[in-house]
N, C-alpha and C positions, 0 to 999 in steps of 0.2 A: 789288786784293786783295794780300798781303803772303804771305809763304812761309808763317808760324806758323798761320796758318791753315789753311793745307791739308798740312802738313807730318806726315808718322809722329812725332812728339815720344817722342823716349825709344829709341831702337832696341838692337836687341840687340847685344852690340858681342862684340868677344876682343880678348886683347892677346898681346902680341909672343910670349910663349913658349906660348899655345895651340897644338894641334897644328893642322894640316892637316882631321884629321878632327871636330873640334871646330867648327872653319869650317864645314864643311861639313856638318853637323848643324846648325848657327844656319841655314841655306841652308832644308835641309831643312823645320825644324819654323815659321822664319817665313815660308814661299814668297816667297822671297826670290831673286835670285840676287848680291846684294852684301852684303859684310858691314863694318863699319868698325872698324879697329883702334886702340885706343886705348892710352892708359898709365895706371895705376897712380890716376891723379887725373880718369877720363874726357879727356883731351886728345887730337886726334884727330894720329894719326903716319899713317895709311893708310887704305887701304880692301883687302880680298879679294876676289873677282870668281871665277863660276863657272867664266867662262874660264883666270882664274889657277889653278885647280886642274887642270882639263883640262889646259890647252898645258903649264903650266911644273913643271906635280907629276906627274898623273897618266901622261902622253907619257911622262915622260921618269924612268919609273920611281920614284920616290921614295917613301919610305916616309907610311902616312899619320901617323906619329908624330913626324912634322918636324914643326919649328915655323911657325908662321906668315910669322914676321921673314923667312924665306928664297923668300917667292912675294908680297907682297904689293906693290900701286902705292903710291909716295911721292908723285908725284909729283898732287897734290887741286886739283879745282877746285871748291871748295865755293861754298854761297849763305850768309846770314844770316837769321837769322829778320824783321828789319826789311822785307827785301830784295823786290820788287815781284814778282809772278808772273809778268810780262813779262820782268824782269833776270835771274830764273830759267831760263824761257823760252831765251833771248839766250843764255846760256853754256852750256846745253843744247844749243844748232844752236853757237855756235860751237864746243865744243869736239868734238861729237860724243860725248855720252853723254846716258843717258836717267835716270842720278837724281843727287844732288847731298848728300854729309854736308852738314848743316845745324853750324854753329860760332857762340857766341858770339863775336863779333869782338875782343872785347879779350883774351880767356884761352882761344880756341880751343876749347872744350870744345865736345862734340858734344850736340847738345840734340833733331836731329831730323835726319829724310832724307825728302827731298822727289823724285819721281818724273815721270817726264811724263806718267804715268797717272794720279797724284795730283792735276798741272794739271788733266788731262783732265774728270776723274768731279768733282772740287771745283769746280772755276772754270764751267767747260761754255765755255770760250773755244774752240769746234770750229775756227774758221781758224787761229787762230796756233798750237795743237796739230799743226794737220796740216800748217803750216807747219812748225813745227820740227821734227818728225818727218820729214819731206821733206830736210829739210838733216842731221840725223844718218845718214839714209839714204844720203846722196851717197856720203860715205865707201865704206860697204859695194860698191855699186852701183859704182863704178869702179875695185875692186879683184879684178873679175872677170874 
């Protein structure tokens, strides 16, 4: 199976000068807890994370009228739509995260975001789901 098939196509995005609380309202209204940040042309620059509002906004005071630009990850480990549910799977447990922006590979534009609950309920792959969830898990588990 291939990611466009089990993938959310079309996600709800913000860009760089949306607020803080804009984010977190796309959070809100898609039960979501990531949001992907885009430019101008859908091209994807980042993603926003619940946790990114928590630790690096809400901790540490900041207004919820900031922008986005100033809390979000650059740093993507996206999938392709082409992209096998397994090779989703795989940089899932490698990188230690649980959803993945979906990018046209030649113009980067964000087309879909693909989740390990998405694998889960889509695919019904139950071992390598709880395999990969085992290994995102390490992480957390040894940082106690």
């Amino acid at each position: 199976m291939i990611v466009r098939d089990v993938m959310t196509p079309n996600p709800k995005a913000v860009v760089l000068a949306d607020s803080i609380q804009v984010a977190a309202t796309v959070m809100r209204d898609e039960d979501t807890g990531v949001v992907p940040v885009v430019d101008a042309n859908r091209k994807l620059v980042g993603v926003i994370t619940d946790r990114d509002l928590a630790i690096r906004a809400v901790a540490d005071g900041q207004h919820y009228g900031e922008p986005v630009r100033g809390f979000l990850t650059t740093r993507l480990i996206v999938a392709t739509p082409d992209m096998t549910t397994a090779e989703a799977a795989g940089l899932m447990a490698e990188y230690q995260v649980r959803r993945l922006p979906v990018v046209e590979i030649d113009t980067d534009m964000l087309v879909g975001i693909v989740s390990l609950g998405d694998l889960a309920v889509k695919e019904s792959a139950d071992k390598r789901i709880g395999d990969t969830l085992e290994v995102i898990s390490e992480g957390v588990k040894t940082r106690h």
